[in-house]
N, C-alpha and C positions, 0 to 999 in steps of 0.2 A: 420070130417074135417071142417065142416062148423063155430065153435066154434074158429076153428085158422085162418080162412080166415077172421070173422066178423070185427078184428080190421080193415081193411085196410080198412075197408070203413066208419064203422059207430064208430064216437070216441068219449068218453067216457065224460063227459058234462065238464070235465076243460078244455079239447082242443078248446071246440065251446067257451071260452070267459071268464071261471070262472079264469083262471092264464094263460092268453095267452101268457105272456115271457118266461113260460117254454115250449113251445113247438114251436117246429121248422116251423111245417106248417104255425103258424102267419106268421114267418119270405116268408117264401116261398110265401104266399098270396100277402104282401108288396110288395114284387118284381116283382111279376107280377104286380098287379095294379099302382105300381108308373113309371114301364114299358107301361103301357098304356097311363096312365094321363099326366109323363111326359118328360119320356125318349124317347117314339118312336117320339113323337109330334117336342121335344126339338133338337133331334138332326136329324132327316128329314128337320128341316129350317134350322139345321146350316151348312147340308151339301148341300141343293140346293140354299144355300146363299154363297160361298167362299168370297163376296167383303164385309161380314161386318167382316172379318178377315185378310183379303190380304192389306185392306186399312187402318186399325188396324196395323199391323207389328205386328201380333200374331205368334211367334215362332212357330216352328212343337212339342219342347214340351209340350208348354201351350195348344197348341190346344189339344195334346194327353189327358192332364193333366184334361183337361175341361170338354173334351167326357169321360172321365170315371168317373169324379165328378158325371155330370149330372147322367149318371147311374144307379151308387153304392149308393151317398151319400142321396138320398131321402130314400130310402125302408132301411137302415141302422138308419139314425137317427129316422126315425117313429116308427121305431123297438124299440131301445133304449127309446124312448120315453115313449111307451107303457109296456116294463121292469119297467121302474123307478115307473110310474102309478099305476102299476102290486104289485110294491113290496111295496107300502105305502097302500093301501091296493086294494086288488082282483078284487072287483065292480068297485072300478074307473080306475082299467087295461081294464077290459071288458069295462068300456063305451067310453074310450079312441080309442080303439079300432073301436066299434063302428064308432064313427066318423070320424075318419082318414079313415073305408071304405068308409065308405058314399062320404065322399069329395074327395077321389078319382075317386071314381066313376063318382060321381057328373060332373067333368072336365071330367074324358076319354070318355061318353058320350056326354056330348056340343061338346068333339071335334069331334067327328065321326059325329056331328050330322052336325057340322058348313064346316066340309070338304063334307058333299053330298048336300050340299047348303040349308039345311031345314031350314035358317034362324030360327023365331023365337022359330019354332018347335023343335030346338035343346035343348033346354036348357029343354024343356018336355022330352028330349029324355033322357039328364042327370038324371034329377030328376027322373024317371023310373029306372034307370042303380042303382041309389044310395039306393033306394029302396028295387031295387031286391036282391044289394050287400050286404045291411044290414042282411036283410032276412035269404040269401043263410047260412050268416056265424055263425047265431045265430041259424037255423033253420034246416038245411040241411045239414048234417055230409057228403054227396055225393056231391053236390056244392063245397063245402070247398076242398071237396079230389082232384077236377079235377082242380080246381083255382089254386093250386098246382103250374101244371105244367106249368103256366103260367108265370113261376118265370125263365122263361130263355128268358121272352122277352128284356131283358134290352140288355144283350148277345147280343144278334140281332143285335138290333137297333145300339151297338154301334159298332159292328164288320161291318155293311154295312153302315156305318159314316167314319170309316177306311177303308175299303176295295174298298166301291160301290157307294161312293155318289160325286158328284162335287167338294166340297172340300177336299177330300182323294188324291187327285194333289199336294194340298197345303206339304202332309207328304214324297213329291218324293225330291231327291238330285236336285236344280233346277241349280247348277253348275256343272252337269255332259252336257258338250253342246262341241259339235264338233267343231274342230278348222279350220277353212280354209285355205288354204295357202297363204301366205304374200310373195307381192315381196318388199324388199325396207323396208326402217325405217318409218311406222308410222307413221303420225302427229298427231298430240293433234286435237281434234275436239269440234269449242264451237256451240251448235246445238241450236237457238230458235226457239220454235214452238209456233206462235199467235194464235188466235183462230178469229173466226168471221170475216177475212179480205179479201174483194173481189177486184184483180190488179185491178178493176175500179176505186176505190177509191184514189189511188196512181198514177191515169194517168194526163200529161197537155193533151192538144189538138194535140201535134204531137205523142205523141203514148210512152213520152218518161214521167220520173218520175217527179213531180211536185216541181221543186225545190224549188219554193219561200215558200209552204208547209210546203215538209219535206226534208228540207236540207242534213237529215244524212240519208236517203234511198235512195236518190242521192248519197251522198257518197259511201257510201256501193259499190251502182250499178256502180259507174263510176269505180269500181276497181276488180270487180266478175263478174263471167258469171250472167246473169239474164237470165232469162228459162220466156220468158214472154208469151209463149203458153201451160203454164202449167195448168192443171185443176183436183180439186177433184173429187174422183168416188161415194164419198157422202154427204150429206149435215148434218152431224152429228159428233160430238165429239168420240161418242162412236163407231162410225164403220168407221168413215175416219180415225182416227189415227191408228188404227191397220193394216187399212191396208200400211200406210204409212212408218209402222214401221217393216213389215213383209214382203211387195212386193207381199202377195193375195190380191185377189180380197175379197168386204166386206162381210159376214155375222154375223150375231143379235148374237154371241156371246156374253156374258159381256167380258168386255176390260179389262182381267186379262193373268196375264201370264200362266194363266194355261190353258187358251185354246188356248192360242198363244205363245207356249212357244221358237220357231225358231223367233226369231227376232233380230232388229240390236242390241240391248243391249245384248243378247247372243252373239251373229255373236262378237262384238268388246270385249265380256269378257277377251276372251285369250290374248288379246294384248293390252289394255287400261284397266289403272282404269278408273271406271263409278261413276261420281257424276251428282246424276240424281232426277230432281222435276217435277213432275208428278203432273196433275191434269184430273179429270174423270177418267183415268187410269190408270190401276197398271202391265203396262208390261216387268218391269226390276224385272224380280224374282232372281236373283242370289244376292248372300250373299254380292258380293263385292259393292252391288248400295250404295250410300248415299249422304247425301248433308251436305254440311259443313257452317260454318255462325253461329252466336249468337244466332240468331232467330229460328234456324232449330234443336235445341236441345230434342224436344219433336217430332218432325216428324218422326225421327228416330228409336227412343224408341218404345218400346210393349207397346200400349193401351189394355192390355186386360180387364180392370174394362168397359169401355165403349162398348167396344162388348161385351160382356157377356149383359151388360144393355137393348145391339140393339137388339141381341137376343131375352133376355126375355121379350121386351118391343114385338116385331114380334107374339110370341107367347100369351102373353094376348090380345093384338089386336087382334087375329084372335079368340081367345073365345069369344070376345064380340059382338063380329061381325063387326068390324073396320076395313075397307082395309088400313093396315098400308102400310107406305109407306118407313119402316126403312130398307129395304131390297133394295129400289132405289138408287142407283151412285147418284145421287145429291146430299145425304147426304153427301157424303165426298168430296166435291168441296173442294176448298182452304180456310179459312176463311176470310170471306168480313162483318167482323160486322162492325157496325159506327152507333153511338149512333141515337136515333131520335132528331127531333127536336119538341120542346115545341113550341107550335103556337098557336092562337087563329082565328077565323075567318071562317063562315060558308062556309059549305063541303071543309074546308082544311084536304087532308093528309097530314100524315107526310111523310119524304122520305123512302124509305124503307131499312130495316133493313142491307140487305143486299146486296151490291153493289162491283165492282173488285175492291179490298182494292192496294194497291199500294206496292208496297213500300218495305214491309219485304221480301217475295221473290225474287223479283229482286234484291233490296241490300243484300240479302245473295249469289244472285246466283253470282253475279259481285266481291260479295269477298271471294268468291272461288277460281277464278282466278290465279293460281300462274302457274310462270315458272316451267317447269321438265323434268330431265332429261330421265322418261318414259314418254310413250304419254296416255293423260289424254282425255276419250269422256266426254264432260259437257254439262248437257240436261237442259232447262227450258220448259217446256210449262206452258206460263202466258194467265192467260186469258183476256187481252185483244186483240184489242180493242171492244172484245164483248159486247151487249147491258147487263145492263143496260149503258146507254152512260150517264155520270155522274162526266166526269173530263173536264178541262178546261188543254190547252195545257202545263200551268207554274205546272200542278200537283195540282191545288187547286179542292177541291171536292164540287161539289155544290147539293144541293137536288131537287128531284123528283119531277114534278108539282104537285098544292095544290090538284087538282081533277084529277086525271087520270083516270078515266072511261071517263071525257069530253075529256080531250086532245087524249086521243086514237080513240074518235070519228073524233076530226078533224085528226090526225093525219094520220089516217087509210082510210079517206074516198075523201080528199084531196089533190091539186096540192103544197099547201103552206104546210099543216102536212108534207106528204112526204121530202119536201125539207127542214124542222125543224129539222127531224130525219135525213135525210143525212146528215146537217152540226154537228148537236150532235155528230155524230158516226166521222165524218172528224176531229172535235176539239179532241175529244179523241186521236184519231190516230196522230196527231202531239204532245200529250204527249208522247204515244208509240213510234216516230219518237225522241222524248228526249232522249227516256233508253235507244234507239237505239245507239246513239252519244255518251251516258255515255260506254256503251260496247266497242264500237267502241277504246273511247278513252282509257278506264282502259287496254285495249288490248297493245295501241302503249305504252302506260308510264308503263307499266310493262314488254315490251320488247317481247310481245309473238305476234304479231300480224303477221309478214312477215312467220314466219314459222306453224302457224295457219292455220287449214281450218274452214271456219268460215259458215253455214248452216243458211237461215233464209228463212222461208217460216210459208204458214197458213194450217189450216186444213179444211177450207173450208170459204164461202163466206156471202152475206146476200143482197137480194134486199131489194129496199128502194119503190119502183113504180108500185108496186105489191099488191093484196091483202094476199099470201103467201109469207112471208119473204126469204124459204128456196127453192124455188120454183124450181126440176131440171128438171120437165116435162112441163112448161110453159114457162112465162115471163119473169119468175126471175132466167134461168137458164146459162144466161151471168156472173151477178153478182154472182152467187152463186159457178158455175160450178170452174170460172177462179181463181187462188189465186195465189200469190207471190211468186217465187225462187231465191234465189239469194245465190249464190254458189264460194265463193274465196276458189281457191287453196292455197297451200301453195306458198310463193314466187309472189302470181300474184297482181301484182299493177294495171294493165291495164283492163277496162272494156269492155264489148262486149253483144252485145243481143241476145240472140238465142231462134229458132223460130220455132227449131224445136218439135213435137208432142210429147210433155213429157206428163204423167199424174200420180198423189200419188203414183199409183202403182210402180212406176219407181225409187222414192224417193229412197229404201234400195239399188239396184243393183248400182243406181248413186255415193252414200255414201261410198258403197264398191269398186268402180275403184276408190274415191277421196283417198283413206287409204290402198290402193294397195291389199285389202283381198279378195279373191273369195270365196262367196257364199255357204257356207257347208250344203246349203241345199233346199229345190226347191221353186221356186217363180213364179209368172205370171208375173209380169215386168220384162223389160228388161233394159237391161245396155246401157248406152250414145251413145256406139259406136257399137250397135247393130244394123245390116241391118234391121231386122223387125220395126224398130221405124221409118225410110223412107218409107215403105213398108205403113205405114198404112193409108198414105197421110195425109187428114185434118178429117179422122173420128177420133171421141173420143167416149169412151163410159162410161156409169155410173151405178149407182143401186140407182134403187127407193124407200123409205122407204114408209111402208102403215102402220100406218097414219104416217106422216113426224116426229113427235114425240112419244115417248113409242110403235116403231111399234111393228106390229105383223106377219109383211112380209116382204121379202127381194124381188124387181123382178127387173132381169135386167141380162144380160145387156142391154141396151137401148142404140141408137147409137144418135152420131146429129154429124152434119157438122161443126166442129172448125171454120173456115173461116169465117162463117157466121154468125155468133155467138159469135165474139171474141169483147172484148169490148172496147168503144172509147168514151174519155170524154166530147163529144158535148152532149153525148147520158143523160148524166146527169142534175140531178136537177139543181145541183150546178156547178156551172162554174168551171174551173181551177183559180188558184187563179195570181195574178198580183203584182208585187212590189210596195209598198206602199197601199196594201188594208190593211183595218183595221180587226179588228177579226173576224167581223162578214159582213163583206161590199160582198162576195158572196149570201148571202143570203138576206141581203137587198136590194138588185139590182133588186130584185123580184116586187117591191114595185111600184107604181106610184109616190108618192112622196119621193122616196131615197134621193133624193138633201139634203132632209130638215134634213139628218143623220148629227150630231155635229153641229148646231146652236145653241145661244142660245134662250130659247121661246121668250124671252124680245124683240127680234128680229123680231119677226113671224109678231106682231101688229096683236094679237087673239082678236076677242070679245068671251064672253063666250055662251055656247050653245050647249045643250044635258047633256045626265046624263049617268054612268058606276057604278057597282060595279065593285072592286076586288076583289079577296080571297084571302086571307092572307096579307091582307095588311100589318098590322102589323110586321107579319114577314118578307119582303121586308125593310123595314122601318130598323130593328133592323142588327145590327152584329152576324153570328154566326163563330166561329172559325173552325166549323166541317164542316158544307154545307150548303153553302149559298142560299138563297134563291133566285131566280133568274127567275121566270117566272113569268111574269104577263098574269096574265089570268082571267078573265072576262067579262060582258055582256050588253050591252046597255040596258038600263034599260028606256028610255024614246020611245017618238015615231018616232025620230029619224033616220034616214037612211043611217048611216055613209057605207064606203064601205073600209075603213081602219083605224084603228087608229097608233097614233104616239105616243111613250112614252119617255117623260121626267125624269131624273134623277139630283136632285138637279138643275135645271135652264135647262140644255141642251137635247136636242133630241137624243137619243142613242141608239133607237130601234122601231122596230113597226112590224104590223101585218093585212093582211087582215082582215075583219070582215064577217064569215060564218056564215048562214043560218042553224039555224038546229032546232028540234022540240023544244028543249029548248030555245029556240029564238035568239039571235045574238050575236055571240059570239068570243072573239078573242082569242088568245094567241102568249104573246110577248118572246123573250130570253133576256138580259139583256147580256150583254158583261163582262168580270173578272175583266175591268177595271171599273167597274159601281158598285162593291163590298160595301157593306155597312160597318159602320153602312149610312144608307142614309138618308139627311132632306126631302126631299121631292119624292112624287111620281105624276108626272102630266101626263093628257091622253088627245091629241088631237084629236080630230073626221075632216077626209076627207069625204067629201061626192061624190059623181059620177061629181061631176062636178068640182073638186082639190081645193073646197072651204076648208077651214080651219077653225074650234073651238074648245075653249078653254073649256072641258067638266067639269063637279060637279062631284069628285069621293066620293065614299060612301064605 
């Protein structure tokens, strides 16, 4: 007996390598090992990644199509390869062979090595693995027999990619979704979601919208409910929209439809078309979502050449030991490129790459717009007016200051920084007070606006007076907590303020009385006209993210007292603004000598005295058509004791800046107004000193 058992284990020296294309167990070896190297590795990140395919618009058959490529198509074509090798002649099948173990090997060791953290150690652990594997298949007829069975890991791997792993959601019908019952016709709903906007921002001093501002959020408001004690339950994109859009409470989910797949984009599937743009998140999964527009022609479409890229770019990253970072939501924000700027001029940067581009999705989302006889939900969330703060109200883009590690020092550590970034973030917000008015109006000149419900609110807020910008457990959690609602029925012309204790959570049930649908399915918020929403008096409550960004904990809820807490525009840097102030005239009110804002120097009767660099003078100086340059920022360079300076633009005064103390020694920075736009002839810097004297400084 022993004579007919000996094949099954010990085989006969053309098996070990001399014509391995004739024999099956190469094949079988392949599969395991490209099962190891690259199938388990390849589709374990593509299933605990769903958002570099949900953000893709990868089909459920391409995704099928993918997972079984990865699979099959390595240990297949290695095979073939090895064949071809095989049949030109035998030795170079065998060494072929050879090496295709080894480098397999080679990887499915680094990565076993690099997933138990052994850093450098791994790649010893490979080189060991490829070693052994060489070895085993030239040396070891027993080796070889049991490697074998190793050839159904692929199997596995991609049955629990399909079956068992985070994005096997993505292969569910995601229009199988309960309809709830409707009383009444419908209206068309056009929904903005801003990002970054705290009702601080948008207050005068009586508690009501700041007209002289923003004209058309006044508008808006004199003719919709405004919900002005409304407040987010977190200080995050990624966990206040869902739950905005869902009526739970937040948790560290990714902001995908598949772990939230009850939401108002379901809820209104049965009864509206959805044209819907989404940014950080992808929670409209039904087939019917899209967005319409010139510019939206690729949004729409399957990226799958570029996931499959993120992919495999995730997966070398992690063999070399790289914390990629291709697997984070940030990567699929909106696209905000804008060329750099060419400048010269010691420690100038340039502005940065990328910044809230303007433009193409609001104008697609505006001309989308049509009248219809079914009713249509239209979703934008734009990210503004969130930092980077980078537009000037008429829409023109300006660039980033020349040193921003300095500006962040004054910025971040002072009473003038602070009040720099709050007007930044205000001038922005009266561009977005623009698209607001362009909405507003495409609405009435296309006839849909009286029988429209029309939705505009933020996802949460942003202190400016803080050391934490997002701050919901401190100081910053007025500004951050409170954001925007403003809510027109259909039919309503007339405005009203209501005071009473809404909060995100609320947002979907509110949505669903506006569109007459009830709720097919269970929520923590409650509806407008819900006894509990009295009930709760002036507590609100929230969820604290640990650490505030990329957390790692969700805790809460955490209560505080509305009332006390609710915010009022005295409370601010920046003043309310006043008819006939100039763009920047809140912020230069700061100043001891503001008077001297729009004289010309010639006027001043300066003698000359002290000395300044700027950075980037040059580019101050020049035109650029993309983003202009616009902050003067530099440092007394003499012995001097100025305690403000004043900057002239071509003859007149048009701006200026205390001058701060800091290790670097004395330093200012100025903003420059849209109207001070270059190309410009000159740049002049006057030095105040403590006692309101005045000179005419030497710039360098």
């Amino acid at each position: 007996m022993a004579p007919k058992t000996e094949p099954a284990v010990e085989h006969p020296p053309e098996e070990l390598g001399v014509s391995p294309p004739e024999s099956r167990s190469v094949l079988a070896v392949l599969f395991g090992l490209t099962g190891f190297a690259i199938a388990q590795p390849l589709l374990s990140l593509a299933g605990a990644n769903p958002a570099l395919f949900v953000f893709r618009n990868v089909s459920r058959s391409e995704l099928v199509g993918l997972a079984v490529a990865i699979a099959f198509v390595p240990p297949l074509l290695t095979w073939l390869a090895v064949r071809l090798a095989a049949s030109v002649r035998p030795s170079l099948g065998m060494w072929l062979y050879r090496v295709v173990v080894a480098a397999l090997a080679l990887v499915s060791g680094t990565w076993v090595g690099r997933e138990a953290g052994m850093g450098i150690g791994a790649v010893g652990l490979g080189v060991i693995a490829a070693a052994s594997a060489v070895y085993a298949i030239t040396n070891s007829p027993t080796a070889t027999h049991w490697l074998r069975y190793t050839a159904i890991l692929p199997f596995v791997a991609l049955g629990l990619f399909l079956f068992g792993s985070e994005s096997s959601a993505l292969l569910r019908n995601a229009d199988s979704v309960e309809r709830g019952e409707i009383s009444g016709d419908p209206p068309s709903v056009v929904f903005l979601m801003l990002d970054e906007l705290p009702t601080l921002s948008l207050l005068a001093d009586d508690g009501t919208i700041d007209e002289v501002r923003f004209p058309n959020f006044d508008r808006l408001a004199g003719g919709s409910d405004w919900y002005r004690n409304f407040t987010t339950l977190s200080q995050t994109t990624e966990t206040a929209i869902p739950t905005m859009m869902t009526g739970r409470d937040p948790k560290l989910d990714a902001p995908l439809w598949t772990n939230y797949p009850d939401n108002l984009f379901s809820m209104l599937a049965p009864t509206h078309g959805l044209t819907v743009d989404e940014s950080f998140t992808k929670l409209c999964g039904v087939s019917t979502c899209g967005t319409e527009g010139p510019s939206q022609d690729t949004r729409a479409e399957s990226q799958l050449r570029p996931a499959v890229d993120d992919l495999f770019g995730l997966w070398t990253d992690r063999l070399r030991g790289v914390e990629g970072t291709r697997d984070s939501l940030a990567d699929f924000e909106e696209s905000t490129e804008v060329p750099s700027i060419d400048v010269e001029g010691p420690g100038f940067s340039p502005s940065d790459d990328y910044v809230q581009q303007w433009p193409s999705r609001f104008s697609d989302f505006v001309a989308s717009l049509a009248p219809s006889e079914d009713p249509t939900f239209y979703y934008l969330h734009l990210l503004l007016p969130h930092y980077p703060w980078q537009w000037y109200p008429d829409g023109q883009l300006y660039a980033a200051p020349p040193d921003p590690a300095a500006y962040f020092n004054v910025s971040s550590g002072t009473t003038w920084g602070a009040a720099l970034e709050q007007e930044r973030h205000l001038l922005q917000l009266q561009y977005v007070d623009e698209l607001l008015g362009e909405l507003l109006t495409t609405l009435e000149d296309r006839g849909m606006y009286d029988e429209t419900a029309i939705v505009v609110t933020a996802d949460h807020g942003v202190a400016f007076e803080v050391p934490e910008r997002r701050d919901m457990d401190g100081l910053g959690r007025s500004e951050t907590a409170f954001v925007p609602l403003f809510v027109k029925r259909p039919g309503q012309r007339d405005g009203q303020i209501d005071d009473r204790n809404l909060m995100t959570v609320d947002l979907l049930p509110l949505v669903a009385d506006l569109v007459g649908v009830d709720v097919p399915f269970e929520v923590d918020g409650l509806g407008p006209d819900d006894p509990g929403i009295a009930a709760r008096g002036n507590e609100k409550y929230y969820f604290s993210l640990n650490p505030p960004f990329d957390p790692t904990s969700i805790e809460g809820p955490r209560t505080f007292d509305g009332s006390t807490e609710r915010p009022s525009a005295p409370d601010r840097a920046i003043r309310s603004s006043k008819p006939g102030d100039t763009q920047l005239g809140p912020l230069l009110e700061l100043l001891d000598r503001s008077e001297e804002i729009g004289k010309p120097v010639s006027t001043l009767g300066l003698d000359r005295g002290g000395a300044v660099s700027v950075l980037g003078l040059d580019a101050l100086l020049e035109n650029n058509d993309v983003a202009a340059s616009v902050f003067v920022q530099g440092a007394v360079t003499d012995d001097s004791t100025p305690v403000e300076v004043l900057v002239a633009v071509d003859g007149v005064v048009v701006s200026g800046s205390p001058v701060e103390t800091t290790p670097d020694g004395s330093v200012f920075i100025a903003m420059l107004p849209s109207s001070a736009k270059g190309p410009r002839q000159s740049i002049e810097i006057i030095l105040v000193d403590a006692g309101g004297d005045m000179t005419l400084a030497e710039v360098d």
